[in-house]
Structures are given as C-alpha cells and as structure tokens.
C-alpha positions as a Markdown table, in Angstrom:
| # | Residue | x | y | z |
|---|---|---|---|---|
| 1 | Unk | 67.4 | 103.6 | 25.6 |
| 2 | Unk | 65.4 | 104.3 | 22.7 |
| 3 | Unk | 66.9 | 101.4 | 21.0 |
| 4 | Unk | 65.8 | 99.0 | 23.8 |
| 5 | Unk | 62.3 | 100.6 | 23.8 |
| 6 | Unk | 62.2 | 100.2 | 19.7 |
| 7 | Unk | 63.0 | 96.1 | 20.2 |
| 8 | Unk | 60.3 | 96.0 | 23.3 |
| 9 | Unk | 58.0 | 97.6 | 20.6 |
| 10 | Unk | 59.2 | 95.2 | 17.5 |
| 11 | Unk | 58.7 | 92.2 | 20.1 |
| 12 | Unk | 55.2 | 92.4 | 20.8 |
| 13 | Unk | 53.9 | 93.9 | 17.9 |
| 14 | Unk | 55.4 | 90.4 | 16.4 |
| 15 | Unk | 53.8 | 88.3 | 19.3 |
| 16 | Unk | 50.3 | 89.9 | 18.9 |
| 17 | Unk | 50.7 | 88.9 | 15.3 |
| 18 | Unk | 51.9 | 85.4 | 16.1 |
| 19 | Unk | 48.9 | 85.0 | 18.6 |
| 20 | Unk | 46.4 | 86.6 | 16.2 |
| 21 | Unk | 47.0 | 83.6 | 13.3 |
| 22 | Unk | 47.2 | 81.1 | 16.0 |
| 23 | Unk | 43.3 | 81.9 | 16.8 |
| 24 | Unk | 42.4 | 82.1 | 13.2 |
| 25 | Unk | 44.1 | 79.4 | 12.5 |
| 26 | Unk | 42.1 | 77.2 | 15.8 |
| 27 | Unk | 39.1 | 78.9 | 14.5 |
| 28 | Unk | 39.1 | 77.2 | 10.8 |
| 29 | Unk | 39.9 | 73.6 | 12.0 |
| 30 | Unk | 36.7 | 71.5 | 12.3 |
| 31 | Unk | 36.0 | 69.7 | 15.6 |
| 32 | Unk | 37.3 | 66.5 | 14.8 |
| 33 | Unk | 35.4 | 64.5 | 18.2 |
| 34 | Unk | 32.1 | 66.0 | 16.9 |
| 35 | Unk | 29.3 | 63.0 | 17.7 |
| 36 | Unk | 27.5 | 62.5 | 13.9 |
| 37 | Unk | 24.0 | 63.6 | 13.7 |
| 38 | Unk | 20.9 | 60.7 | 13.6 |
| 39 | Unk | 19.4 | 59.7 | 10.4 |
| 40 | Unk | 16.3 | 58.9 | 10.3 |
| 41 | Unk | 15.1 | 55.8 | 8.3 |
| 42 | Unk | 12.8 | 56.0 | 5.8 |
| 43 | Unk | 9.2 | 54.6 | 7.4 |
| 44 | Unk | 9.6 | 52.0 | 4.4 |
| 45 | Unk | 13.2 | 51.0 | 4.8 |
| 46 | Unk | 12.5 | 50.3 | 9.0 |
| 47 | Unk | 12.7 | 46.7 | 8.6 |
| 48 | Unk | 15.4 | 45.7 | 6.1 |
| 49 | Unk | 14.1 | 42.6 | 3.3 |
| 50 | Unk | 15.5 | 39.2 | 3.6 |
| 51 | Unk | 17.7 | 40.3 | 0.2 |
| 52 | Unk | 19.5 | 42.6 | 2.5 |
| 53 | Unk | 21.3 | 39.7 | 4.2 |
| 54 | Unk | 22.1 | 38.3 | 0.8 |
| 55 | Unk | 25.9 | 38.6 | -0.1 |
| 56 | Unk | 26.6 | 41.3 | -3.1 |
| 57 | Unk | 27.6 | 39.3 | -6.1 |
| 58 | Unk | 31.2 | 39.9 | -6.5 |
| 59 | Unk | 33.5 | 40.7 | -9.6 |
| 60 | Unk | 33.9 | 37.5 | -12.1 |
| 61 | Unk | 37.1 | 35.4 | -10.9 |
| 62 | Unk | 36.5 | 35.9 | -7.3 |
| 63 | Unk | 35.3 | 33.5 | -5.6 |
| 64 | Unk | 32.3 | 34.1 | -3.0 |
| 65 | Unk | 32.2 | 32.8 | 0.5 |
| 66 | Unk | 29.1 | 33.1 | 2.1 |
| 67 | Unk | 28.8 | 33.1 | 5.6 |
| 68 | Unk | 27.4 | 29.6 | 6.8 |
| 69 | Unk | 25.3 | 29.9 | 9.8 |
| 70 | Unk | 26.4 | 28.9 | 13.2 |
| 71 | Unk | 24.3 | 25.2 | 14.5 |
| 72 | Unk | 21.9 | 26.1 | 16.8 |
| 73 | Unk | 22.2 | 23.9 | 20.3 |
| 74 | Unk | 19.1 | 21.4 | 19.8 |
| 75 | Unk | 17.2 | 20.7 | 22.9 |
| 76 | Unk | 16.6 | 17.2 | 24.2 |
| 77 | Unk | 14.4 | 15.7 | 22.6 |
| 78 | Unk | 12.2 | 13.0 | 24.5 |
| 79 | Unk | 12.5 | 9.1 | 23.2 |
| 80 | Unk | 9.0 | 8.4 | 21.7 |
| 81 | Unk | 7.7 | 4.9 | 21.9 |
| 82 | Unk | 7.6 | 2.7 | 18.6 |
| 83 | Unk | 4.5 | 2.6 | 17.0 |
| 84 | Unk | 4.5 | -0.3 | 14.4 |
| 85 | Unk | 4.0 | 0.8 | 10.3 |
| 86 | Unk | 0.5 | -0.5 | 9.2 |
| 87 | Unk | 1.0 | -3.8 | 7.2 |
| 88 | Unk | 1.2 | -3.2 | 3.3 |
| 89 | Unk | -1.2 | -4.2 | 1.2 |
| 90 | Unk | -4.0 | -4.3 | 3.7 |
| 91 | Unk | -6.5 | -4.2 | 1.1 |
| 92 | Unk | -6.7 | -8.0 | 0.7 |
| 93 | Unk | -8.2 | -8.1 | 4.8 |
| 94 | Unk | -11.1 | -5.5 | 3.5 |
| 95 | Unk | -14.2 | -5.7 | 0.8 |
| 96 | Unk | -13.7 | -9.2 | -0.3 |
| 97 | Unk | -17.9 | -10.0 | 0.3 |
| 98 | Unk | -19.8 | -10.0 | -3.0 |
| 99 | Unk | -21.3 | -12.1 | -5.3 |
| 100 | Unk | -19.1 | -14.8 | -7.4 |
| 101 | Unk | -19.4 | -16.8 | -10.7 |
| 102 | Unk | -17.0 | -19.1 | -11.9 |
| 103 | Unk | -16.0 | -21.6 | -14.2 |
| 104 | Unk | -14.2 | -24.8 | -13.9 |
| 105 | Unk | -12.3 | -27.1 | -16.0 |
| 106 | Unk | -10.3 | -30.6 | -15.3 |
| 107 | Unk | -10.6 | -34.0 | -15.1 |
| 108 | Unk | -13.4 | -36.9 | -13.6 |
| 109 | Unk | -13.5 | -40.2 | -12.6 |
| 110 | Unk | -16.8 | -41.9 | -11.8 |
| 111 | Unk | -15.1 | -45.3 | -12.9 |
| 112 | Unk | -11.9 | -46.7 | -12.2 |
| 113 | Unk | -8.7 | -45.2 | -13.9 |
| 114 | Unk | -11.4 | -44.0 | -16.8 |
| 115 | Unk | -11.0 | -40.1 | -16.9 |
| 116 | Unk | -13.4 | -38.1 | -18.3 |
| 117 | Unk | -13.4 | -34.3 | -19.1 |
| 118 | Unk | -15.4 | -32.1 | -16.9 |
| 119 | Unk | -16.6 | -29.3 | -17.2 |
| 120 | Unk | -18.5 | -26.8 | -14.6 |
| 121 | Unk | -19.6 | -23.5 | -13.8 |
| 122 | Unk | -21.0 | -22.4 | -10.0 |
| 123 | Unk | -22.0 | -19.1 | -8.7 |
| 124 | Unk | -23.0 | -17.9 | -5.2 |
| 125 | Unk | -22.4 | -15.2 | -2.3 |
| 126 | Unk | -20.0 | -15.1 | 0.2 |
| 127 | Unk | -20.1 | -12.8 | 3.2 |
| 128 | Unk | -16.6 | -11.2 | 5.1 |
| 129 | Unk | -16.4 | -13.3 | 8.3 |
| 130 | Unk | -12.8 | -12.1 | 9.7 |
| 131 | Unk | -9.9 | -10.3 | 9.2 |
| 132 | Unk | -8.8 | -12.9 | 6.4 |
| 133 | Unk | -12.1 | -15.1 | 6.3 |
| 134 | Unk | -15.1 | -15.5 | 4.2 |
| 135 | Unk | -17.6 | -17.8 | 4.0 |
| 136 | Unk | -20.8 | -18.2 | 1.6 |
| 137 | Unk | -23.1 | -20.3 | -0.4 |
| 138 | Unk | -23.0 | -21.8 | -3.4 |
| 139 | Unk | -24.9 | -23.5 | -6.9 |
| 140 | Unk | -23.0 | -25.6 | -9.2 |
| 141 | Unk | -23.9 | -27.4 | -12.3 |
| 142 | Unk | -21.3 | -29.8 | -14.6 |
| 143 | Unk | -20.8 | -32.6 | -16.5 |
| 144 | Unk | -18.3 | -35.1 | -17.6 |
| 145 | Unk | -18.4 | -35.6 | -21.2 |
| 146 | Unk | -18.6 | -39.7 | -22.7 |
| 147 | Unk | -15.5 | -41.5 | -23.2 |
| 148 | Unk | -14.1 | -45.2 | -24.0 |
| 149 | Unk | -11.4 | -47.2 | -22.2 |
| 150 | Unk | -10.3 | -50.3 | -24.1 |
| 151 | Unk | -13.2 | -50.1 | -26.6 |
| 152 | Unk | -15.4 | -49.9 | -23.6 |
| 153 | Unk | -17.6 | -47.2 | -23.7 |
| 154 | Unk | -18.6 | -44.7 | -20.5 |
| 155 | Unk | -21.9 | -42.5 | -20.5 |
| 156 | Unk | -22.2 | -39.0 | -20.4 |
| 157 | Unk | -22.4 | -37.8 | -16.1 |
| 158 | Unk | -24.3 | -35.0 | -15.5 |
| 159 | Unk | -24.7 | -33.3 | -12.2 |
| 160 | Unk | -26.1 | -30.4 | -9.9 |
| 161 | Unk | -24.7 | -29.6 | -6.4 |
| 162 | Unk | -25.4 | -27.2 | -3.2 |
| 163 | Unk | -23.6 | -26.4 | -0.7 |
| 164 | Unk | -21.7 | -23.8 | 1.2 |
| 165 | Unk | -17.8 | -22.9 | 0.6 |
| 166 | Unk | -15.5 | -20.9 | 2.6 |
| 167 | Unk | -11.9 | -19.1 | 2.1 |
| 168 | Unk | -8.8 | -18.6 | 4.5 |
| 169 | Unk | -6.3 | -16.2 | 3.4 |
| 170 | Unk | -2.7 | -16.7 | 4.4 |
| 171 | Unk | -1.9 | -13.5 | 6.0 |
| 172 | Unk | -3.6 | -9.7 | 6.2 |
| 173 | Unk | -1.5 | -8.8 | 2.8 |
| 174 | Unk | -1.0 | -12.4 | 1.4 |
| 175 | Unk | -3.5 | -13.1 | -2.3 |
| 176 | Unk | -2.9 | -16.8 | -1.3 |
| 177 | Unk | -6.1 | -18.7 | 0.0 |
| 178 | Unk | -7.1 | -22.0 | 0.8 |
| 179 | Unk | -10.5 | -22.7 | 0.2 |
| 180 | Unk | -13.4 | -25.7 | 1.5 |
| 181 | Unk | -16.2 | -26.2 | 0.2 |
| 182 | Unk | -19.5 | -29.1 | 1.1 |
| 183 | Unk | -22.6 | -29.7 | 0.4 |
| 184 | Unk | -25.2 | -32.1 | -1.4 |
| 185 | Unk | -25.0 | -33.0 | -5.1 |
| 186 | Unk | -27.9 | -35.3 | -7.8 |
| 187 | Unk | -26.1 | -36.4 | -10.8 |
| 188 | Unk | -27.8 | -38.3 | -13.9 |
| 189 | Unk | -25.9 | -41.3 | -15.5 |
| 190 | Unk | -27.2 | -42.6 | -19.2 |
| 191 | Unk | -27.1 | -46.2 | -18.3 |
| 192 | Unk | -27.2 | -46.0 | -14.5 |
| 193 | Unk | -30.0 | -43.7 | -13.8 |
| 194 | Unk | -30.2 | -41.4 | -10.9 |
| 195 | Unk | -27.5 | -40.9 | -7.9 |
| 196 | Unk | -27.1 | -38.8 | -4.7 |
| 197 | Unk | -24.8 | -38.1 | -2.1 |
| 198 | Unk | -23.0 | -35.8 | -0.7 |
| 199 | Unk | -19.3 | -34.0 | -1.9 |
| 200 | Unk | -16.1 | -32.1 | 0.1 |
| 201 | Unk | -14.0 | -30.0 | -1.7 |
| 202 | Unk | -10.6 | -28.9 | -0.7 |
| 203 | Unk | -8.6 | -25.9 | -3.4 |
| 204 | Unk | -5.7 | -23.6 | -2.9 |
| 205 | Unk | -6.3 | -20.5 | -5.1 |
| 206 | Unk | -4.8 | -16.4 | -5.4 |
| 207 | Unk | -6.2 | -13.1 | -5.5 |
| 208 | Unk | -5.2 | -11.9 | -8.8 |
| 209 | Unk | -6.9 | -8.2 | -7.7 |
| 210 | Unk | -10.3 | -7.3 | -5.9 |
| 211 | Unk | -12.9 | -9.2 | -8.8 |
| 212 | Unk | -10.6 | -12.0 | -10.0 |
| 213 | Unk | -8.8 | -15.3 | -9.3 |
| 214 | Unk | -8.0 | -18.7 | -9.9 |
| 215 | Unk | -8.1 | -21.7 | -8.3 |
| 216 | Unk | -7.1 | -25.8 | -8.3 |
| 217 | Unk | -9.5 | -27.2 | -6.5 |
| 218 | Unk | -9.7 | -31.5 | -5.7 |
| 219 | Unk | -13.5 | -32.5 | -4.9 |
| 220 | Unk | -14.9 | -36.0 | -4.0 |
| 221 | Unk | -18.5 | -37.0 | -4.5 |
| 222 | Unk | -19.8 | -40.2 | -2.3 |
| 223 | Unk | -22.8 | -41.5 | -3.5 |
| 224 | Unk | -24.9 | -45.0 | -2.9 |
| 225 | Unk | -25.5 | -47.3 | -5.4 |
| 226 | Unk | -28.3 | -48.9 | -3.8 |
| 227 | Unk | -29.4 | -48.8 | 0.0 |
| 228 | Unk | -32.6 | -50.1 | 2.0 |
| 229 | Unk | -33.9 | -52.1 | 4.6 |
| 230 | Unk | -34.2 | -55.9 | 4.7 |
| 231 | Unk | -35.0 | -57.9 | 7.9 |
| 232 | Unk | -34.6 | -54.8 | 10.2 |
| 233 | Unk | -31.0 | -54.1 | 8.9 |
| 234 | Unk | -29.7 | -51.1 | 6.5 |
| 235 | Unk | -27.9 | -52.2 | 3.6 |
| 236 | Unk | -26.3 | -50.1 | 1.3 |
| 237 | Unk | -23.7 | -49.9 | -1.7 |
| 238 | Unk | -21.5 | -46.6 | -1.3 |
| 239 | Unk | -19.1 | -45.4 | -4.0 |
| 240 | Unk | -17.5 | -42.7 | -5.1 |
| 241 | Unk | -16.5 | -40.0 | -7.7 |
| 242 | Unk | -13.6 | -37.7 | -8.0 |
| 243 | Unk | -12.8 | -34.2 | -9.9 |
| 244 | Unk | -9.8 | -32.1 | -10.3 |
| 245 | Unk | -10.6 | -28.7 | -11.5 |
| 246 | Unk | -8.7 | -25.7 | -12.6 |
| 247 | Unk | -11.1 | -22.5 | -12.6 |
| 248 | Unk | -11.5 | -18.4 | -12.7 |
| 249 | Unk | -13.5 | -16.6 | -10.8 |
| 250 | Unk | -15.1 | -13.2 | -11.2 |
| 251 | Unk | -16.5 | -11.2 | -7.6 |
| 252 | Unk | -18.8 | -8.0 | -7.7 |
C-alpha cells in the first residue's frame, strides 16, 4: 500500500514538473500573429521623388530590364477639317511699291536692217495694285550711237520718253513677271531733225530679291515723218523704230 501511494506521489510530482516547463516554455515564445506597429514617415519623405521610381543600377554583367509602361487607351479624337498650308514664299505678293532706276542695254533700228547700239537708263515709281500687280510711272532717256552699213553712214538718235509701265507676276511665290510699258517719246536725229510719237513696250523679267532684277524687254517707237493738212484732207508719213534691251533694275 505504501508502495502504490509512493508511485501516486512520484506521478504527480513528475506531471506538475512536466506542466510547469510547458508554461515557461509558452511563456518565452513570441506571438508570431502580432500585427507590426505604424511607422510614421518623415514630413520630408511623404511624397517620394521621381528618382524613387527609377530602377537601382544593378551589378556589371547583368543586364537591366526596366519596366516599360503600359499604353494608355487614347480617347477619340474628332476629325478636324483641313486647313490649307500658306503658300511659300509669299514675300514676292507683299512690299514690291518703291521707287526704281534702271539701266538698259541692246540693240536699235531706226533704218532698215542697220542696227545701232543703244543705250538707256529710266527711273520712276510704281505703286502695289494687287496681290501680284503693280503699276507706275516712268522717265526714260537713250540713244543709239552712229554707225555705217555698206560705207553708208547713220547719225547719232537721241531720245526722251514718258509714259507709264506695269508688272504681272506669275503666281503669289513666282519671281517671274511680265511687264508693259506705253507712253510718248521726242527723239533728235543729226540729219533728220526732230520726231515724235508714241512707243509700246512688252518685257519678261525676274525678281532676283526685294531691290533687284533684270529684264529683256522689246519696245517699238511709231513716229511721223511728216503730217498736215492739204485741201481738207490729213496726210501723213508714219514710220517706225525698234529696240531690244537687256537691263537691271534697282527698287527702294
């Protein structure tokens, strides 16, 4: 009996131990579900700079992928109409009014198949009268020097004009121009005396830049010889003169 009671004894003195490490032991362990504490930021640090979505450089022989951003859905965008580009070159259409002096230099004929050099200078003022239009005024002085044909000797021409003269550009952006010009000329012939009349001129020409260009211009000159009246009828003796002239001009 005291036997039995001495095992009882042994028994639960060895279970009380067994239970006492078991609560020490549940005691030490940490609590593994614990929810982690909040940090607060630093006031500075709130908002994270645009480096912090930049990729950490990585160690030499790796390569680096960076993360390519996904296309955004673009809305619809509306059809708008077509507006035409403005014309290059525009410049030649604007500013072309201004004073002008030029000079020519060519060939006359106030005889038959005799050429004579000419030479002439003219200045005027032409005003902007349309998108590729301009019309002036203009003086003129020249001459065509002496000359023989065949031993036959020609005078020295000289001769004034005034008139008006316009120009036609081919296009808004186009230096090309025709050009007209009319009016009323005197000329002085050594062995002839004095003639008038009147003179049309028709040139093609180009815009070299705002203040210069150069032109081939064909002019014809009728004059009479001798007019008047005789028994109530007009007589007269018409003839005529020609000029082909190569020239510069300078505008202000």
């Amino acid at each position: 009996m005291s036997k039995t009671l001495s095992k009882a004894a042994l028994a639960a003195v060895i279970a009380s131990a067994v239970l006492a490490s078991t609560a020490v032991h549940a005691q030490s362990k940490p609590l593994q579900n614990a929810p982690p504490q909040p940090r607060e930021l630093d006031p500075a640090k709130r908002v994270p700079p645009p480096a912090a979505h930049q990729h950490a450089p990585q160690a030499s022989g790796q390569q680096s992928v960076q993360a390519q951003p996904a296309a955004q859905a673009q809305p619809y965008a509306t059809p708008q109409p077509y507006a035409p580009a403005a014309p290059a070159g525009a410049s030649y259409a604007d500013g072309r009014g201004g004073f002008f002096i030029g000079v020519q230099g060519g060939k006359g004929w106030v005889y038959d198949d005799v050429g004579q050099s000419a030479l002439a200078v003219n200045a005027g003022y032409r005003w902007q009268a349309g998108a590729v239009t301009l019309v002036g005024i203009e003086v003129a002085g020249g001459k065509l020097d002496s000359t023989t044909d065949d031993g036959w000797p020609y005078a020295k021409v000289d001769y004034a004009s005034i008139g008006a003269n316009a120009r036609f550009n081919f296009g808004h952006t186009s230096p090309v121009y025709a050009l007209v010009r009319a009016g009323y000329f005197t000329a002085d012939e050594a062995d002839y005396g004095d003639m008038d009349g009147g003179y049309l001129g028709l040139g093609l020409g180009v815009d070299f830049n705002r203040h210069f260009n150069m032109s081939l211009v064909y002019t014809n000159y009728v004059y009479f010889d001798s007019y008047g009246w005789y028994d109530g009828d007009f007589y007269y003796d018409a003839n005529r003169a020609d000029t082909l002239m190569l020239g510069a001009e300078v505008r202000f």
